[in-house]
KEVEXZA-578859 format. One line per field, with one value per residue (C-alpha): residue number from 1; residue in three letters; z negated, x negated, y. Coordinates in nm, 4 decimals. Each point is the difference from the previous one (the first is absolute). Example, Ala and Ser with C-alpha at 12.3 -4.5 7.8 and 13.67 -1.06 7.14 Angstrom:
// KEVEXZA-578859
pos = [1/2]
code = [ALA/SER]
zz = [-0.7800/0.0660]
xx = [-1.2300/-0.1370]
yy = [-0.4500/0.3440]
This chain:
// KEVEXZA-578859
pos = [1/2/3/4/5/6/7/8/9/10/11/12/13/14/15/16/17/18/19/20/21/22/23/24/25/26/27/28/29/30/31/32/33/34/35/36/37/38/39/40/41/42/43/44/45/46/47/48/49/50/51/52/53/54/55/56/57/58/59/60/61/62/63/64/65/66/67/68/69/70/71/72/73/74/75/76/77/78/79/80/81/82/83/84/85/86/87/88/89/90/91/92/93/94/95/96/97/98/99/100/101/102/103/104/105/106/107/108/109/110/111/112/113/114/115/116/117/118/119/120/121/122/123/124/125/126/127/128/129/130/131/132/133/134/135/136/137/138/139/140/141/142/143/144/145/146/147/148/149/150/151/152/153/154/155/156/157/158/159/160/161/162/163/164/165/166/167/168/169/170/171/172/173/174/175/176/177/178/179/180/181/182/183/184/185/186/187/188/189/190/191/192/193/194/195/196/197/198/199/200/201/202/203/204/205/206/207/208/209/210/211/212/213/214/215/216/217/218/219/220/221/222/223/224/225/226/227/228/229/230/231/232/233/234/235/236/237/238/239/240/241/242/243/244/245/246/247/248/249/250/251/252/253/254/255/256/257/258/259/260/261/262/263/264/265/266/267/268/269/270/271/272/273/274/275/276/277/278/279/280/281/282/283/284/285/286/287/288/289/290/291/292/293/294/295/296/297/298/299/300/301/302/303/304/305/306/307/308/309/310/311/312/313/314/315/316/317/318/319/320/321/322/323/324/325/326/327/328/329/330/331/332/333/334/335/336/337/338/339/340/341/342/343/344/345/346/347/348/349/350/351/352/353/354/355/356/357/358/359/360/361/362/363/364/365/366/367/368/369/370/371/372/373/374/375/376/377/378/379/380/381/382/383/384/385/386/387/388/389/390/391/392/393/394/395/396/397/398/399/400/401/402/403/404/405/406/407/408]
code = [UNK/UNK/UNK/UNK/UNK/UNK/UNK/UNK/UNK/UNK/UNK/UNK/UNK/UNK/UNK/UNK/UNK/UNK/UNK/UNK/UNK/UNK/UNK/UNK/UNK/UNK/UNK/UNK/UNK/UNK/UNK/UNK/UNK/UNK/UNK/UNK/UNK/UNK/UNK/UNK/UNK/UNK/UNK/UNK/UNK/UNK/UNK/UNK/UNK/UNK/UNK/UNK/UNK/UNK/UNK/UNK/UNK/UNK/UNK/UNK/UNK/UNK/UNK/UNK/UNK/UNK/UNK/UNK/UNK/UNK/UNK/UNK/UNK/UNK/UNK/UNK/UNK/UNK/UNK/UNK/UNK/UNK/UNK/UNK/UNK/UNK/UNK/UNK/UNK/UNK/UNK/UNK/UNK/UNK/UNK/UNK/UNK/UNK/UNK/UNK/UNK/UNK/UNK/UNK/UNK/UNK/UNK/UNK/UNK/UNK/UNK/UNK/UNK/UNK/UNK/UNK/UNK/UNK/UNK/UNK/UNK/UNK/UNK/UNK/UNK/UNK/UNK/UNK/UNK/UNK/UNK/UNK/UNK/UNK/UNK/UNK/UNK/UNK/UNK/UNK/UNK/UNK/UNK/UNK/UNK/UNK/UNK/UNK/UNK/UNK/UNK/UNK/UNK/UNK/UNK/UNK/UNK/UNK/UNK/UNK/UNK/UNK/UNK/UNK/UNK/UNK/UNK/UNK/UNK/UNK/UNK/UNK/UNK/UNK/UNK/UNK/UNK/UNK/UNK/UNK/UNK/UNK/UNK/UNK/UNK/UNK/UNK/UNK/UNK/UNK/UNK/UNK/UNK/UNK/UNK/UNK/UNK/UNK/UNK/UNK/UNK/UNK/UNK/UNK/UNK/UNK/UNK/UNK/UNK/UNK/UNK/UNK/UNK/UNK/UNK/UNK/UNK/UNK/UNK/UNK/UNK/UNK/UNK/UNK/UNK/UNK/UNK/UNK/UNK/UNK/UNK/UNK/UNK/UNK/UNK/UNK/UNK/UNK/UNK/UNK/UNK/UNK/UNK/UNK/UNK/UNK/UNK/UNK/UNK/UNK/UNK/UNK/UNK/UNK/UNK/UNK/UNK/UNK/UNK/UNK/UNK/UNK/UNK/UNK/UNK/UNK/UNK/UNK/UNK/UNK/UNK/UNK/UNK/UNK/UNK/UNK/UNK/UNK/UNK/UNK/UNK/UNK/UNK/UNK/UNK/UNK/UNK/UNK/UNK/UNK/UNK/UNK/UNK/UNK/UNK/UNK/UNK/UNK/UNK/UNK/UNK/UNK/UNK/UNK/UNK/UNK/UNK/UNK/UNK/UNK/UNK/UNK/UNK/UNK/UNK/UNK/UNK/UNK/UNK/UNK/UNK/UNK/UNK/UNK/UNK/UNK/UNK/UNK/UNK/UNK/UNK/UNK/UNK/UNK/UNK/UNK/UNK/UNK/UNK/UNK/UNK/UNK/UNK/UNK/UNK/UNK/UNK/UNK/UNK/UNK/UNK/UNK/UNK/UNK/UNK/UNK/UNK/UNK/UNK/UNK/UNK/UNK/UNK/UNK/UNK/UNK/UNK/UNK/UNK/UNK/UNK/UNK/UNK/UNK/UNK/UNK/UNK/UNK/UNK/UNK/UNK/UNK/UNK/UNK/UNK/UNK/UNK/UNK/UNK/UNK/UNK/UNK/UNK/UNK/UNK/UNK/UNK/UNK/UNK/UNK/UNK/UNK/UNK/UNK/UNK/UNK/UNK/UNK]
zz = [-10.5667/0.2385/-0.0275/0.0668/0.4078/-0.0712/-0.2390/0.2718/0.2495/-0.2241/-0.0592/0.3123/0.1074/-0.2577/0.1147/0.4017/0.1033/0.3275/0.2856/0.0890/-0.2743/-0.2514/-0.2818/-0.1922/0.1560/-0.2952/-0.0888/-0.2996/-0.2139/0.1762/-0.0392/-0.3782/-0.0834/0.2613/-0.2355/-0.3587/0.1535/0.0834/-0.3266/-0.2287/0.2424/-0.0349/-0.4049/-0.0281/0.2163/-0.2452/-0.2898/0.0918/0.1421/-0.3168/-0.2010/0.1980/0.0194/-0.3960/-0.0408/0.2744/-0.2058/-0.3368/0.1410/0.1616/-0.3861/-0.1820/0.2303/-0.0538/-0.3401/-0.0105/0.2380/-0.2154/-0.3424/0.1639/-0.1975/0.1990/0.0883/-0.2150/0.0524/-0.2945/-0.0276/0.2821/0.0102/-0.2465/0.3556/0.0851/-0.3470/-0.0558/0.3670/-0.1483/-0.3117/0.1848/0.2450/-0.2036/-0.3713/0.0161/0.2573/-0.2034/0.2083/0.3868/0.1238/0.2203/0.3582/0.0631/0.1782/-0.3745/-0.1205/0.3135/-0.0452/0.2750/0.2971/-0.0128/0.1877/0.3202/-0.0555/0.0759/0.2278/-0.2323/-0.0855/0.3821/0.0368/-0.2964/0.1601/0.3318/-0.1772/-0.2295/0.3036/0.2056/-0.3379/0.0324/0.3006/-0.0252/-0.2548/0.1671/0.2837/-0.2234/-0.2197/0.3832/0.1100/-0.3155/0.0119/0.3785/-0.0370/-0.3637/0.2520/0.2293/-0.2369/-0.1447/0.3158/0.1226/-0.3489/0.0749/0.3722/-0.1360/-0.2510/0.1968/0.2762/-0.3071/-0.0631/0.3393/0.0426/-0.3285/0.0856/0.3744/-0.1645/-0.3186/0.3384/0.1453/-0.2681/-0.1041/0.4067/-0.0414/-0.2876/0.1466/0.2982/-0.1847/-0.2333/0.3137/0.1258/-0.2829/-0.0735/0.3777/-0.0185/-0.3591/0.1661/0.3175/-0.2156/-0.2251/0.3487/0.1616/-0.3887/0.0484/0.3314/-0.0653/-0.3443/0.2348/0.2716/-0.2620/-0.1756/0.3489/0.0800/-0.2927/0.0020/0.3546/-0.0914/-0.3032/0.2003/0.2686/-0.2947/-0.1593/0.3503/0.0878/-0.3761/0.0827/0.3795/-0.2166/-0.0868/-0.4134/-0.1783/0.1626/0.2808/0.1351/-0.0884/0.2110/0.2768/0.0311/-0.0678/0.3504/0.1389/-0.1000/0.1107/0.3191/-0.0044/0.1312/0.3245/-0.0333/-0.0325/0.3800/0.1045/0.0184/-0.3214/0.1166/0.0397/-0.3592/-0.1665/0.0735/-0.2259/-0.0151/-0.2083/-0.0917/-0.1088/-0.1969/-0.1655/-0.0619/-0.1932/-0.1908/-0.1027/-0.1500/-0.1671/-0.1664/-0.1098/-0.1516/-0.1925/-0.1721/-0.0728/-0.1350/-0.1946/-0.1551/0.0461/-0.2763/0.1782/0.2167/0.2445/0.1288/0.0724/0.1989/0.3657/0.2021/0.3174/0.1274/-0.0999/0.3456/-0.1416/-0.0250/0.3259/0.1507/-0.2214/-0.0292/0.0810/0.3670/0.0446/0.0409/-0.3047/-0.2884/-0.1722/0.0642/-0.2050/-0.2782/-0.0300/0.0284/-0.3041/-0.2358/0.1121/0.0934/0.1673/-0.2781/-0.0484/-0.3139/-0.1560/0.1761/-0.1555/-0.2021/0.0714/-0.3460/0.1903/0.2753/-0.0762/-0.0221/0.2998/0.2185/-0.0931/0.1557/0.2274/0.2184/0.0855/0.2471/-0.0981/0.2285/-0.1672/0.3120/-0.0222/-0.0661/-0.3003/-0.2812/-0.3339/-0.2714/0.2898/-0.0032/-0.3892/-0.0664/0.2622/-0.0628/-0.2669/0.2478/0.3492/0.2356/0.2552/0.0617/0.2249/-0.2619/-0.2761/0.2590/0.0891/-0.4112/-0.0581/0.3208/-0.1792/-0.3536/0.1170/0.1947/-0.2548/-0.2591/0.3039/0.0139/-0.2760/0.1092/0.1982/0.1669/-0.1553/0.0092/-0.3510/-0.2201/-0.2712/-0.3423/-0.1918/-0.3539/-0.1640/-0.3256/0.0983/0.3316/-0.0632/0.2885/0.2787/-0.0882/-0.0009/0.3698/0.0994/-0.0992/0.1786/0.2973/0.0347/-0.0724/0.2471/0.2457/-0.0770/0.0315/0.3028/0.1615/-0.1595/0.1870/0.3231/0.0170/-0.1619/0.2761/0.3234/-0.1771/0.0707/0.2837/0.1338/-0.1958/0.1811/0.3540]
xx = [-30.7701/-0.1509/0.2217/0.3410/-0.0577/-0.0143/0.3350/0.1601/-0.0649/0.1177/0.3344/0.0701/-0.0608/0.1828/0.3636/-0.1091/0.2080/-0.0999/0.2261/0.0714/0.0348/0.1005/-0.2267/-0.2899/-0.3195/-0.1392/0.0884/0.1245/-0.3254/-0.1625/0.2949/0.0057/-0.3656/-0.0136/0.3267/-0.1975/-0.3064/0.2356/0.1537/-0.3124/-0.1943/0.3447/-0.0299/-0.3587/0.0700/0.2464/-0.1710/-0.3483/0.2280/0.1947/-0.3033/-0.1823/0.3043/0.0784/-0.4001/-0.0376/0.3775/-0.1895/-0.2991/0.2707/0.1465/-0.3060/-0.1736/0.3554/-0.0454/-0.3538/0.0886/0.3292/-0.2852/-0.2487/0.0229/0.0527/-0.3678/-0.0406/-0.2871/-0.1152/-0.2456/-0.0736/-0.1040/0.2084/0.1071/0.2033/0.1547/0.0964/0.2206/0.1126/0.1270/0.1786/0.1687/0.1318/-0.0521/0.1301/-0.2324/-0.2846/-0.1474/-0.0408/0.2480/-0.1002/0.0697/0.3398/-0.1977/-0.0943/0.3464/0.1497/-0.0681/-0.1977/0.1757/-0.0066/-0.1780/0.0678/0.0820/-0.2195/0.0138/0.0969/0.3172/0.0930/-0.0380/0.2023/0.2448/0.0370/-0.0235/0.2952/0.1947/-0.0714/0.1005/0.3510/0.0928/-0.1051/0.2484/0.2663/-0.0437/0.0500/0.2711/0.1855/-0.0939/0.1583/0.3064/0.0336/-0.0167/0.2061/0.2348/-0.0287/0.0956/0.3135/0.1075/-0.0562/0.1175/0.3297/0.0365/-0.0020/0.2213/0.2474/-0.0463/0.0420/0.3481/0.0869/-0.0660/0.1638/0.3395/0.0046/-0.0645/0.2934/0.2517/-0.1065/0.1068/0.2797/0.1038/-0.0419/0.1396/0.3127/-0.0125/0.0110/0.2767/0.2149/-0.1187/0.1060/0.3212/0.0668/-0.0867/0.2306/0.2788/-0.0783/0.0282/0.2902/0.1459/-0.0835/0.0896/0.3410/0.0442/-0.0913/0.1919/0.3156/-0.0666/-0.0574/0.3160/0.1621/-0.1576/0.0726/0.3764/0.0564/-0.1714/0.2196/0.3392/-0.1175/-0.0731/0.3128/0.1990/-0.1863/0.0954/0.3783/0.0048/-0.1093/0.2758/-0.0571/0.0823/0.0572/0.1885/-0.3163/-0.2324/0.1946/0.0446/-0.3922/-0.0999/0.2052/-0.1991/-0.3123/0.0636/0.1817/0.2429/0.2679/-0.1960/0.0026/0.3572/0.0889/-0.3074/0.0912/-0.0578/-0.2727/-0.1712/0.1328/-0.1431/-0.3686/-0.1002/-0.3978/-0.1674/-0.1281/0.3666/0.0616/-0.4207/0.2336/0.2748/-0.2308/-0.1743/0.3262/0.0858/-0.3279/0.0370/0.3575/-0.0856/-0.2990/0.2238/0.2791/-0.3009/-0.1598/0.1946/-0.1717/-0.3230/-0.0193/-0.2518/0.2270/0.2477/-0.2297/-0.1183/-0.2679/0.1694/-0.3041/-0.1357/-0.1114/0.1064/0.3321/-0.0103/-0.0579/0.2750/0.2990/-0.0713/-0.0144/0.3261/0.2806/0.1788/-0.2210/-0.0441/0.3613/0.0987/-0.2336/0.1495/0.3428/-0.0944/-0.0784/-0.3734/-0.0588/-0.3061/-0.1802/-0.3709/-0.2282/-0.3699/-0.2126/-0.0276/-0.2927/-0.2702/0.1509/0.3041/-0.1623/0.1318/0.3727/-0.0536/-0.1105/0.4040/0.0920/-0.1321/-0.1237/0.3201/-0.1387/0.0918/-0.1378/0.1899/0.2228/0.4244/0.0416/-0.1714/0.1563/0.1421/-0.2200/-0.2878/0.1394/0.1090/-0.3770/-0.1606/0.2884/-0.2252/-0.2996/-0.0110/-0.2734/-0.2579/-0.3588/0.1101/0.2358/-0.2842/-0.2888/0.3440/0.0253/-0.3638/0.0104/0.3794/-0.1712/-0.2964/0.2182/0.2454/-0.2916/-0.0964/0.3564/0.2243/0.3330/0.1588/0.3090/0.2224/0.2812/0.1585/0.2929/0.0490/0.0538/0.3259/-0.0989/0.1045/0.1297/0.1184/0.2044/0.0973/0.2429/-0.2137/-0.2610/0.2401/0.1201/-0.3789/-0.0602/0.2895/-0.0670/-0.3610/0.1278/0.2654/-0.2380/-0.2253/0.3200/0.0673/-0.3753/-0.0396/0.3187/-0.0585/-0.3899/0.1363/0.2984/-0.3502/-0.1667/0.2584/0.0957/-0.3628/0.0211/0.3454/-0.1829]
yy = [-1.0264/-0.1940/-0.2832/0.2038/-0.0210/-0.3880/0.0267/0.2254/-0.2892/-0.2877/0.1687/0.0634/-0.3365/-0.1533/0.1972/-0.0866/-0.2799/-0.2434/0.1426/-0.3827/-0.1615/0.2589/-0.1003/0.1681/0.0027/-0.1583/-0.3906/-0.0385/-0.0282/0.2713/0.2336/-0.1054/0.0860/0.3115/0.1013/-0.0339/0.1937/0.2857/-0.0057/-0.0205/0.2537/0.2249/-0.0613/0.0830/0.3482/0.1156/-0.0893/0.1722/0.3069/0.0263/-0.0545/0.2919/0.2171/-0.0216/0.0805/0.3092/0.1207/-0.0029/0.1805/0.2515/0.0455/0.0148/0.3013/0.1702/-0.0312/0.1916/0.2572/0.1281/-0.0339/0.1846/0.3618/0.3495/0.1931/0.3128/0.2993/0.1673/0.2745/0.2659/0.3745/0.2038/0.2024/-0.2947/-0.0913/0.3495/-0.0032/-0.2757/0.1195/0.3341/-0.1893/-0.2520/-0.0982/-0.3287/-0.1245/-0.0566/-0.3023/-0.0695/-0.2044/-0.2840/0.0022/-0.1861/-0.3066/-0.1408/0.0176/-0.2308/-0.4224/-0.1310/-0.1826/-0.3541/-0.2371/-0.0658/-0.3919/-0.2612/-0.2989/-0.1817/0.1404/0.0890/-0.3855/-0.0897/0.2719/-0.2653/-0.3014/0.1308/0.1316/-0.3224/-0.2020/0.1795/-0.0195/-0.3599/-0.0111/0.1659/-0.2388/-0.3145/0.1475/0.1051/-0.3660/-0.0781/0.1889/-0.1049/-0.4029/0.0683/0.1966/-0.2841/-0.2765/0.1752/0.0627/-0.3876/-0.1159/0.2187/-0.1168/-0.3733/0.0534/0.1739/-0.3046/-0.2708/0.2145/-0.0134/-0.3732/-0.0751/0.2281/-0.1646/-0.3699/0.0771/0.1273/-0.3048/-0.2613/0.2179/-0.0301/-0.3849/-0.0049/0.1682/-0.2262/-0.3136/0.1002/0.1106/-0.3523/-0.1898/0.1965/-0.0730/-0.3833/-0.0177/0.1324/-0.2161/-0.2996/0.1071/-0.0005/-0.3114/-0.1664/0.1470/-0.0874/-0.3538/0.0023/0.1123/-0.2247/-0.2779/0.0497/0.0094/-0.3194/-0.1456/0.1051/-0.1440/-0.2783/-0.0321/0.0617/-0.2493/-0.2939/0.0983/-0.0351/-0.3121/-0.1470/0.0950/-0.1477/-0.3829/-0.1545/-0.1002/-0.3529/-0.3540/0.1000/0.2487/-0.3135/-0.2384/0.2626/0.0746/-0.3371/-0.1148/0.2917/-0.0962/-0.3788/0.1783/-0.2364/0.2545/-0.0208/-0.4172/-0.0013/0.0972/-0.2506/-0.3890/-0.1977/-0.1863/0.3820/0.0562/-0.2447/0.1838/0.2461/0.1696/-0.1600/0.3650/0.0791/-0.2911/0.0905/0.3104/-0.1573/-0.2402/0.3302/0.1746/-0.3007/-0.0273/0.3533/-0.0026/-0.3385/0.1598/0.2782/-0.2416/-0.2045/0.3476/0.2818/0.1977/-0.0436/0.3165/-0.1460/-0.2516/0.2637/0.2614/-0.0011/0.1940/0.1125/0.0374/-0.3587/-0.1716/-0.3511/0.1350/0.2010/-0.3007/-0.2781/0.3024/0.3081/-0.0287/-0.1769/0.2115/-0.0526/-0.0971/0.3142/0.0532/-0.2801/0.0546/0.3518/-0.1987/-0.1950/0.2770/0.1060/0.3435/0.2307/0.1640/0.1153/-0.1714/0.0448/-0.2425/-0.3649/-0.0576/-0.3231/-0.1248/-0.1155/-0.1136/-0.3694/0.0894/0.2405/-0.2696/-0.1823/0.3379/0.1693/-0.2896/-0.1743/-0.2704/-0.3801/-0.2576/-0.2693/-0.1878/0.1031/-0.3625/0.0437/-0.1468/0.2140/-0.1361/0.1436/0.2963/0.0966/-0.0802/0.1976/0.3124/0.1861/0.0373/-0.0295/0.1053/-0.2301/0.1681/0.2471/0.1424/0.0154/0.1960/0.2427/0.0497/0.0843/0.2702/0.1216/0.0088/0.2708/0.1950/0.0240/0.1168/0.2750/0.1296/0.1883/-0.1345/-0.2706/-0.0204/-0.2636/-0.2323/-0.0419/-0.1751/0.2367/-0.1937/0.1475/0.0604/-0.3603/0.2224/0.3430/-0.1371/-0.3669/-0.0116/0.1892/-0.3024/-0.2864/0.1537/0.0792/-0.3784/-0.1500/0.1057/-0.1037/-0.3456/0.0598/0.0986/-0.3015/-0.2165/0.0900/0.0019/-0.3491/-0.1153/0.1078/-0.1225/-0.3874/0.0415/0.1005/-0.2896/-0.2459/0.0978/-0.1436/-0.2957/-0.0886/0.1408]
């Protein structure tokens, strides 16, 4: 019993806590083996205290047992005096009762130590117990309620996130419907505008093509255009007899063209043009009256696929027009040199024509449509006339410039 001051002291240091730190006043070992003492001095209390209480309980039984087998006192004998009062008064009393003390058990034992220490250590045990089971109860109490806060807070964050991308989602699906019909609108404004485009630009070819006068008569009329020789006319002769050379470059250029034709007229690349071409910018297309009289002769504006690098050779004869053979030239010169005719210049303007035409879908063209030679035997026979015609008369008038300098 000695030792229970000591145990007092240990637990009550182990629950004080350092005011400034909060931790036990004990380290960690110390707290661990101050703990264990506790508990086995705790366990060795009970034990002797049950041991002692079970053995003062027996003891309690077995004197209960001899006091209720002890038997009653009886006196016998006496003076015959006495016996015979005893008879009168009552003939069933034939013994002396004992006095009522002997009849009553004896009080118990007051209890021991023992047992009034067993008493505390068993009341001290349950509240101890009822502390840790309210602890319990408490941080159990404690974690539902934290478990339920987070869950309710995961609920929260989960509804506000789904309202979020279902917000989004809302957004970009008003976006999108708003950017479809955005460009369904722009595509129909630029399919209108297109077709606009394309219908003035139409009407405007097809007005151009009816202002040209067709056939020999419209090649005659732009080829004194061309050669401005309507202008010469009211100038002396002497002024008349000078032509640019880049006008008569011009005529040798259409004639070139038209006897290709005349030579191969099944070949189609001797009967396109690239308007666009800068070699024939520079030999026709500039002059006021060179396309005309193509379109005279039976060529029209038309777009095509671009020309492959297969017919790079044949579209050299084509679309670089440039001869730098002299006008005073002779024929044989000028039959052999008709299927290709180019100078450096023309082939580095080629190669630059050949990528860009591989860069671009379409280019705009001048072409002499073919009549089918089968299905419309007269429409060819017509189509083929007059590019000899034309020739004819582009032939003539550069033979009639080229002696007219060899007179001068």
């Amino acid at each position: 019993m000695e030792f229970r001051p000591r145990m007092d002291r240990f637990r009550k240091r182990l629950k004080e806590k350092d005011p400034v730190t909060q931790k036990s006043r004990y380290g960690p070992k110390s707290q661990t083996r101050v703990q264990r003492i506790v508990e086995l001095n705790d366990f060795l209390c009970r034990q002797y205290f049950v041991d002692s209480f079970i053995s003062e309980q027996q003891e309690n039984q077995n004197q209960q047992s001899a006091t209720e087998n002890t038997p009653a006192v009886t006196v016998e004998g006496g003076d015959d005096h006495q016996s015979s009062n005893c008879n009168n008064n009552n003939e069933n009393e034939n013994s002396i009762v004992p006095p009522p003390q002997c009849n009553q058990p004896l009080p118990p034992p007051p209890p021991s130590g023992a047992s009034l220490m067993f008493q505390d250590f068993q009341r001290e045990y349950n509240m101890q117990q009822q502390e840790i089971d309210s602890k319990r109860s408490s941080m159990e109490r404690v974690r539902l309620e934290e478990e339920e806060k987070n869950r309710r807070k995961i609920e929260e964050e989960d509804a506000r996130r789904i309202a979020f991308e279902r917000q989004q989602a809302e957004e970009l699906a008003a976006q999108e419907i708003v950017r479809k019909q955005q460009l369904h609108q722009q595509a129909e404004e630029n399919r209108v505008r297109r077709r606009a485009q394309e219908e003035a630009q139409t009407q405007a070819e097809r007005n151009y093509l009816e202002s040209i006068v067709k056939g020999p008569d419209g090649v005659k009329h732009y080829l004194d255009i061309l050669l401005q020789q309507d202008q010469q006319q009211e100038q002396s002769q002497k002024t008349a007899a000078i032509i640019d050379p880049s006008r008569i470059q011009a005529l040798q250029s259409l004639c070139t063209i038209f006897e290709q034709i005349n030579k191969h007229p099944e070949d189609l690349n001797h009967r396109k043009i690239r308007k666009s071409h800068p070699g024939f910018y520079q030999d026709i297309g500039q002059h006021k009256g060179g396309i005309e009289l193509l379109i005279a002769a039976g060529f029209r504006p038309t777009m095509l696929p671009p020309v492959t690098s297969d017919n790079n050779n044949n579209n050299n004869s084509t679309d670089t027009l440039r001869n730098n053979n002299n006008v005073t030239s002779n024929d044989n010169n000028n039959n052999n040199n008709a299927d290709v005719i180019h100078d450096s210049n023309s082939n580095s303007n080629s190669n630059t024509d050949n990528n860009e035409e591989e860069q671009e879908l379409t280019i705009a063209c001048l072409v002499s449509k073919e009549p089918h030679l089968e299905s419309d035997m007269d429409g060819w026979m017509a189509w083929f006339d007059l590019n000899k015609q034309a020739f004819e008369i582009l032939q003539a008038e550069l033979q009639k410039i080229s002696s007219n300098k060899r007179h001068k």
